[in-house]
C-alpha positions in Angstrom: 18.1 86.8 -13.8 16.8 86.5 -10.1 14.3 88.9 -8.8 13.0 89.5 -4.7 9.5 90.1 -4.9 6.9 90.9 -2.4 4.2 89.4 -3.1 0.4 89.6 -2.6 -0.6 89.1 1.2 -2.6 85.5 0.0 0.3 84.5 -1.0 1.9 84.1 2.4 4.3 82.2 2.9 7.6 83.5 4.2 9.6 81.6 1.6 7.3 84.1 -1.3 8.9 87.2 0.4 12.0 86.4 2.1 14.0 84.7 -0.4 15.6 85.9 -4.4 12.5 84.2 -6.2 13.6 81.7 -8.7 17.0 81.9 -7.5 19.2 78.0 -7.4 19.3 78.6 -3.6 15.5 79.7 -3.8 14.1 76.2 -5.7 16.3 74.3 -3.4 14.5 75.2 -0.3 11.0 74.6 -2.1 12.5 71.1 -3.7 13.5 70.3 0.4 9.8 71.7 1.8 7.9 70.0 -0.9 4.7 71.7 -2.5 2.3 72.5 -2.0 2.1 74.9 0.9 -0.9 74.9 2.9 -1.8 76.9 6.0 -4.8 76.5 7.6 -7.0 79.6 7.0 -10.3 78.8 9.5 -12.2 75.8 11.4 -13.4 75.2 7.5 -11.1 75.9 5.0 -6.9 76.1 4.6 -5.2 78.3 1.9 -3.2 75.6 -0.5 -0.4 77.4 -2.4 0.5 75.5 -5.6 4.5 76.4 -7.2 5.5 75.0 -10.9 8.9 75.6 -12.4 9.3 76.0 -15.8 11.9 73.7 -17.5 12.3 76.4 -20.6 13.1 79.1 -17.8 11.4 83.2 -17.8 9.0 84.5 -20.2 11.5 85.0 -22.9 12.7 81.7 -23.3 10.0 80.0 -22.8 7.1 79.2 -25.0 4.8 78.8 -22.2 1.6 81.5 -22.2 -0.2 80.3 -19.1 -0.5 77.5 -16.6 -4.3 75.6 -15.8 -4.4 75.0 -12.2 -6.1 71.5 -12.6 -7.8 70.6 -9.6 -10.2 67.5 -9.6 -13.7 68.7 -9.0 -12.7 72.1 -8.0 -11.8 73.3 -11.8 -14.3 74.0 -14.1 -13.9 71.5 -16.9 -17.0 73.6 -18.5 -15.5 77.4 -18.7 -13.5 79.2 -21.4 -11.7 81.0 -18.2 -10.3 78.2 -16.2 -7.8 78.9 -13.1 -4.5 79.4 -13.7 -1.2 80.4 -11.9 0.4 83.6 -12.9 4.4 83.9 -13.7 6.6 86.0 -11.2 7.7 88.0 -13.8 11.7 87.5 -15.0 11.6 84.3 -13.5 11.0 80.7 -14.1 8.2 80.8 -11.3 4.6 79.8 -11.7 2.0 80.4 -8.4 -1.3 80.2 -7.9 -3.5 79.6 -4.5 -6.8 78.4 -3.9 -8.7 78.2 -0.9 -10.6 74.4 0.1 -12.2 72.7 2.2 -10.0 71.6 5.4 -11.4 67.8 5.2 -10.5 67.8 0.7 -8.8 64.7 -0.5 -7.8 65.2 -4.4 -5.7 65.1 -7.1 -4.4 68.3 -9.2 -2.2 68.7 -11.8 -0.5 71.6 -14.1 -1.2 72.2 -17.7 1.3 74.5 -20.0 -0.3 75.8 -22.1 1.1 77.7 -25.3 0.1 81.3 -26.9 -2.1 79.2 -29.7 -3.7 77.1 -27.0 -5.3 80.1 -24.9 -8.8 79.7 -24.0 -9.2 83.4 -25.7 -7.9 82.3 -28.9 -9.3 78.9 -28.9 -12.9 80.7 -28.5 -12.4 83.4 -31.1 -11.8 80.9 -33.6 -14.9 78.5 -32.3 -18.5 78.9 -32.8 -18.2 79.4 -28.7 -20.3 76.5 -28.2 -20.7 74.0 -25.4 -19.1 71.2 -27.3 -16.0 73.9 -28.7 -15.1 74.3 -25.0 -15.0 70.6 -24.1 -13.2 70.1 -27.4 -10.6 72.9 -26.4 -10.4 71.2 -23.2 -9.8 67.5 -24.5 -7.1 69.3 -26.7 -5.1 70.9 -23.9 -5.5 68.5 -21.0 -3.2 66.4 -23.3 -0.3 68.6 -21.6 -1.5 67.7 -18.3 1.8 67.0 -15.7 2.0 66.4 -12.0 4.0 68.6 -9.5 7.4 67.0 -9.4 7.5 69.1 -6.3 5.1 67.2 -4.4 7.1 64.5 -2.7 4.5 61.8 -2.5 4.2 59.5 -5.4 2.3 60.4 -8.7 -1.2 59.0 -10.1 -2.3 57.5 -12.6 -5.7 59.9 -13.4 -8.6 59.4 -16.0 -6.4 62.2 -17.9 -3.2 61.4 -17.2 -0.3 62.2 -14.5 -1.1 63.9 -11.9 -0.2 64.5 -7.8 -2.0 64.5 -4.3 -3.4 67.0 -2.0 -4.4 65.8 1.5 -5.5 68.8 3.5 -5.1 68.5 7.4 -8.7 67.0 8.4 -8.9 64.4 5.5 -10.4 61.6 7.4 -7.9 59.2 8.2 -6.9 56.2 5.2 -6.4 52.9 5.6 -3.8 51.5 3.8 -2.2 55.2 3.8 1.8 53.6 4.2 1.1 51.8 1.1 -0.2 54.0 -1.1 1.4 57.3 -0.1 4.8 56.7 1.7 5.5 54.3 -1.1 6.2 51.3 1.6 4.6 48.7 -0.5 4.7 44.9 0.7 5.3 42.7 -2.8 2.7 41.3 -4.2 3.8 37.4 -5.9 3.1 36.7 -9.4 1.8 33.2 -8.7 -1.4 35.0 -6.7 -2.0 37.0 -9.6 -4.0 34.2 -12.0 -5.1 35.8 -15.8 -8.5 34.5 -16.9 -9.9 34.9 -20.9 -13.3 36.1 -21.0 -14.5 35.5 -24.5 -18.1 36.4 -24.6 -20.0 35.8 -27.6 -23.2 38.0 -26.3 -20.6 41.0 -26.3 -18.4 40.4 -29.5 -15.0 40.5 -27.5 -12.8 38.8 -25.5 -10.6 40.7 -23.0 -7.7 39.1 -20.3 -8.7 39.6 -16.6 -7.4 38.9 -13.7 -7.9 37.0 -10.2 -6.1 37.6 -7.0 -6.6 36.4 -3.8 -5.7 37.2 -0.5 -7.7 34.2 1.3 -6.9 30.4 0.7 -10.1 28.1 0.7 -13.8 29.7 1.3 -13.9 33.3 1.0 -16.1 36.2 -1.0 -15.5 36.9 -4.4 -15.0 40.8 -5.5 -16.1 42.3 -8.4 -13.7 45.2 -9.1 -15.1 46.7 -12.7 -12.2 48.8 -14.2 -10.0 46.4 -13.1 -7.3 47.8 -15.1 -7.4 50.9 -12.6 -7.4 48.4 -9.6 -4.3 46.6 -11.0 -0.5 46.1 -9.7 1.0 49.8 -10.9 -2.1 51.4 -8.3 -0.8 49.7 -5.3 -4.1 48.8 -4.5 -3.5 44.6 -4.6 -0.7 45.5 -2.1 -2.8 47.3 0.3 -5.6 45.1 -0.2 -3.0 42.1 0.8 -1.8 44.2 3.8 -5.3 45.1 4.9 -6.6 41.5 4.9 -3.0 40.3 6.9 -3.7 43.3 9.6 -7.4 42.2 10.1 -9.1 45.2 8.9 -10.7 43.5 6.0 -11.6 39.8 5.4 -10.2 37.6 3.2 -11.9 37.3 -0.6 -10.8 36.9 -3.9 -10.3 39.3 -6.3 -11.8 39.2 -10.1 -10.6 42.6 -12.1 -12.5 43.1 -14.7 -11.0 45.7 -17.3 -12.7 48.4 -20.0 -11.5 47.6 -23.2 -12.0 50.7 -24.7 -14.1 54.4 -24.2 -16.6 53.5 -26.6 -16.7 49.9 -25.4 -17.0 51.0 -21.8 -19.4 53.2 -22.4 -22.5 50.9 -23.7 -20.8 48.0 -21.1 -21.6 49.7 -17.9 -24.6 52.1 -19.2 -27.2 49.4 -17.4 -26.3 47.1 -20.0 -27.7 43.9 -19.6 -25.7 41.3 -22.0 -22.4 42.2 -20.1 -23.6 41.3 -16.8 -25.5 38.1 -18.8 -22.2 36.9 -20.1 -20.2 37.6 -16.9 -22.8 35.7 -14.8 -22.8 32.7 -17.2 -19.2 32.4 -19.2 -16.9 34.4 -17.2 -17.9 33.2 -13.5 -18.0 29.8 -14.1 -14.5 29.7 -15.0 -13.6 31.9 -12.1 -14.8 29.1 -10.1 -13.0 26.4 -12.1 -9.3 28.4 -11.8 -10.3 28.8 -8.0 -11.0 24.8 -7.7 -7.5 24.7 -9.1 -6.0 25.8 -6.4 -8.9 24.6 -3.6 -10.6 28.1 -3.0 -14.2 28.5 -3.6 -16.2 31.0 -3.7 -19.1 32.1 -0.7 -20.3 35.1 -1.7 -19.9 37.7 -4.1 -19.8 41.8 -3.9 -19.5 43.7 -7.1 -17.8 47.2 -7.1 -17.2 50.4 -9.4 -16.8 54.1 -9.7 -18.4 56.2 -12.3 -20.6 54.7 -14.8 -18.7 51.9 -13.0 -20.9 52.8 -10.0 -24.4 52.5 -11.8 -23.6 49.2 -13.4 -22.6 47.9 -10.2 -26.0 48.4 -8.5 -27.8 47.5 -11.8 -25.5 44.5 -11.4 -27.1 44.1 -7.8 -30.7 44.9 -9.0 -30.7 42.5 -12.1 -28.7 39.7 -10.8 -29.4 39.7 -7.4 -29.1 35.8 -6.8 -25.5 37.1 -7.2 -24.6 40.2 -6.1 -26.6 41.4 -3.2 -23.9 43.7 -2.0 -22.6 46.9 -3.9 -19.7 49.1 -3.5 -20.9 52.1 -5.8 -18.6 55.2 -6.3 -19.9 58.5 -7.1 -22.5 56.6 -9.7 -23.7 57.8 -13.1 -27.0 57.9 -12.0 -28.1 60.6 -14.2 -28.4 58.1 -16.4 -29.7 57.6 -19.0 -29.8 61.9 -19.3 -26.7 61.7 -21.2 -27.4 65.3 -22.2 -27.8 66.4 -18.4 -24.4 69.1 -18.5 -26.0 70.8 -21.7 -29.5 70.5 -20.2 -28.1 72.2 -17.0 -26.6 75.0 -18.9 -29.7 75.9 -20.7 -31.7 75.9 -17.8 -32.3 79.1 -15.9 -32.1 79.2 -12.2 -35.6 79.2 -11.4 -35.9 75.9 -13.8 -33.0 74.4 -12.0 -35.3 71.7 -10.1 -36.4 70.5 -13.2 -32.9 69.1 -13.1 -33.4 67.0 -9.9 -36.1 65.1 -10.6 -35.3 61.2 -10.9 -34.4 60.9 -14.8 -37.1 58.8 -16.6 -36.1 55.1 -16.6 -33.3 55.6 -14.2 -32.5 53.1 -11.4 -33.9 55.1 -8.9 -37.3 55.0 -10.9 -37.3 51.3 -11.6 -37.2 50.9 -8.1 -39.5 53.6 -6.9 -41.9 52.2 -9.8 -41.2 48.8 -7.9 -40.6 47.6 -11.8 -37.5 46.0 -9.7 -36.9 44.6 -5.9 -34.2 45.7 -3.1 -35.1 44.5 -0.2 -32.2 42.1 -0.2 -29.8 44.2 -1.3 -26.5 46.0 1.1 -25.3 49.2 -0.8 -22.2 51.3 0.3 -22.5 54.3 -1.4 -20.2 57.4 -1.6 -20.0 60.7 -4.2 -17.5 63.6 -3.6 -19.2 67.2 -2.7 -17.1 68.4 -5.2 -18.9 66.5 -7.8 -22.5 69.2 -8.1 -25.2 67.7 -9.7 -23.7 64.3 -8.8 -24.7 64.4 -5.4 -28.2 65.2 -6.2 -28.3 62.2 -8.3 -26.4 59.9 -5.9 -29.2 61.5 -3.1 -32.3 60.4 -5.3 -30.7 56.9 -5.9 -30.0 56.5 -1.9 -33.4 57.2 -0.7 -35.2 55.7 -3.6 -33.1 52.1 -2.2 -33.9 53.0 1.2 -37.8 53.8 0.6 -38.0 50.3 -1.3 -36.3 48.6 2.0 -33.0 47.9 0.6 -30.0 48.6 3.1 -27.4 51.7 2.0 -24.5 53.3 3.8 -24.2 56.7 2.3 -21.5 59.2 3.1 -20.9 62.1 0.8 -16.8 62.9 1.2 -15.0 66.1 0.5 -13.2 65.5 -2.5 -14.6 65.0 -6.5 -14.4 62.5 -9.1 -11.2 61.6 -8.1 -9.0 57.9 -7.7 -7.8 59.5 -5.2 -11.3 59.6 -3.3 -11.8 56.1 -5.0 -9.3 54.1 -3.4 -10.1 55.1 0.0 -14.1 54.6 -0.3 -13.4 51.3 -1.7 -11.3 50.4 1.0 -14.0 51.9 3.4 -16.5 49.7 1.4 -14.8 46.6 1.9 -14.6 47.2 5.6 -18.1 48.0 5.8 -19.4 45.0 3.9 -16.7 43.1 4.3 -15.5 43.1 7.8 -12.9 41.2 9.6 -14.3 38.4 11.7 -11.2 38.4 13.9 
């Protein structure tokens, strides 16, 4: 059954009221427009309209109770009463609106949900603590999908599928054709060179990769992660069309991937055997497959996102001989306040600056402490505004760099902890650090 609705004035659009809602004809105009809507609302903000089609059809055929509007940074991971879209009743419609920031570059996705899964539920039969809301969480994000409505390709999140949202005043992204319009210049095999990194001061052994978009005498880059960096992102394509359009210089590329959470975890939490081991096993044999094909290496630059992000700079901190120039990406440096989320929680507004003070044995304390030196040391730095308490950390860490005499280009961007902001600041990074000579 088809139903014509008027619908709440926040919901627009002259498709919502105009048309038989959920009707064949109805989902084939939305399928041609692509979602999601968006209308600029102000100077500051547009109106973003998200639509999700049920595959089981209305409310009685499907098993489906509610809908989580999962939008990076923007949903709160950390509530029992998340955003959701609502069902136009009779139909196999889903809708839901939010209102952002005009400049916001994200990812979002759509989780079904069923009746046993509802946050209501899930919290009557908890304790209703902290850590039985992130569990419930874990537990439904699992259903996570992207919109198959939104025509530009998918992502590859920390949690799974999911789709893009560029709002109208996103600042401009290089390498845009490549990543979004799917025009994507092959990338050979014979560029692509695995390496084995067996490291006895870690325990493991894990395959990496080098690729190259330079031939002879050219930086080497550090991309930790390097399993999100890879082929299926698109980003050794756009990093090859960059360098051949002169916006970037020629390097090589070393990706270096997480083997595991757990693993990942005590790698990159300021953990000094890793960057031991890849200064002494794994580099000189980067140098030896180089040789192999006469490239060397000039310089090196090491970059990552997340807890990525701190061990980059700890990498450029520690090991500086090496790695005096950093790409970090909305850094963990909280750390090592691994309890900072419940610490924020239990904190009452007036204690909140408690919160901001540079954590005990952080980076930015070593080198307000002068315990370690930056003055040699180039740092692009970036962290979403939709990240909170991130950017207050990221802030600390800036000007602690920058009091000590180190060098740091900081921009805080309107998006979260998010790829999607990822791939552009890394770009951005390169460019900055690594700019064309030509």
């Amino acid at each position: 059954m088809n139903h014509t609705l008027t619908l709440n004035p926040l919901l627009g659009h002259p498709i919502l009221a105009d048309k038989v809602i959920g009707s064949t004809l109805w989902w084939k105009s939305i399928k041609k427009m692509g979602t999601p809507f968006i209308q600029k609302q102000d100077q500051q903000t547009c109106r973003v309209i998200f639509i999700w089609q049920d595959p089981q059809g209305d409310e009685i055929q499907s098993d489906t109770e509610n809908v989580l509007l999962n939008v990076n940074s923007l949903t709160d991971h950390h509530s029992w009463t998340p955003a959701c879209l609502t069902r136009i009743s009779g139909t196999d419609v889903w809708l839901g609106e939010l209102i952002v920031n005009i400049k916001w570059r994200g990812s979002y996705s759509f989780i079904p949900i069923m009746a046993e899964q509802l946050p209501e539920i899930a919290r009557k039969k908890s304790n209703g603590s902290i850590e039985a809301q992130r569990q419930w969480w874990l537990d439904v994000v699992n259903n996570q999908r992207n919109d198959p409505l939104n025509p530009l390709p998918s992502l590859i999140s920390g949690w799974g599928s999911s789709s893009a949202l560029h709002l109208p005043d996103a600042p401009a992204e290089l390498g845009w054709n490549e990543w979004d319009k799917g025009i994507v210049p092959e990338v050979s095999k014979h560029v692509i060179y695995p390496i084995q990194w067996i490291s006895a001061e870690l325990g493991n052994r894990r395959e990496c990769f080098i690729f190259s978009t330079a031939l002879g005498d050219a930086p080497l880059v550090v991309l930790l992660d390097g399993q999100k960096w890879g082929e299926a992102s698109g980003t050794l394509s756009v990093l090859k069309h960059l360098t051949k359009t002169k916006k970037i210089a020629p390097a090589h590329y070393l990706l270096i991937p997480s083997l595991d959470n757990k693993t990942r975890w005590k790698e990159l939490s300021c953990h000094y055997p890793f960057w031991f081991s890849l200064v002494c096993t794994l580099l000189p044999e980067v140098k030896i497959q180089l040789a192999k094909s006469y490239n060397t290496v000039s310089d090196y630059l090491v970059a990552g996102q997340s807890l990525g992000g701190l061990s980059a700079l700890y990498a450029g901190i520690h090991f500086s001989d090496y790695f005096s120039k950093v790409i970090t990406l909305s850094g963990s440096f909280w750390w090592p306040e691994v309890d900072r989320m419940k610490k924020k929680i239990s904190l009452n507004e007036s204690d909140e600056s408690r919160l901001y003070t540079v954590p005990e044995n952080s980076l930015a304390a070593q080198i307000l402490d002068e315990r370690v030196t930056v003055e040699s040391l180039e740092v692009y730095q970036t962290v979403g505004l939709g990240e909170q308490d991130m950017c207050l950390y990221n802030d600390l860490t800036m000007k602690a760099i920058q009091q000590k005499g180190g060098n740091v280009y900081y921009e805080k961007v309107s998006g979260g902890h998010d790829w999607l902001s990822w791939r552009s600041c890394l770009i951005n990074g390169l460019e900055k650090l690594l700019p064309s000579l030509y």
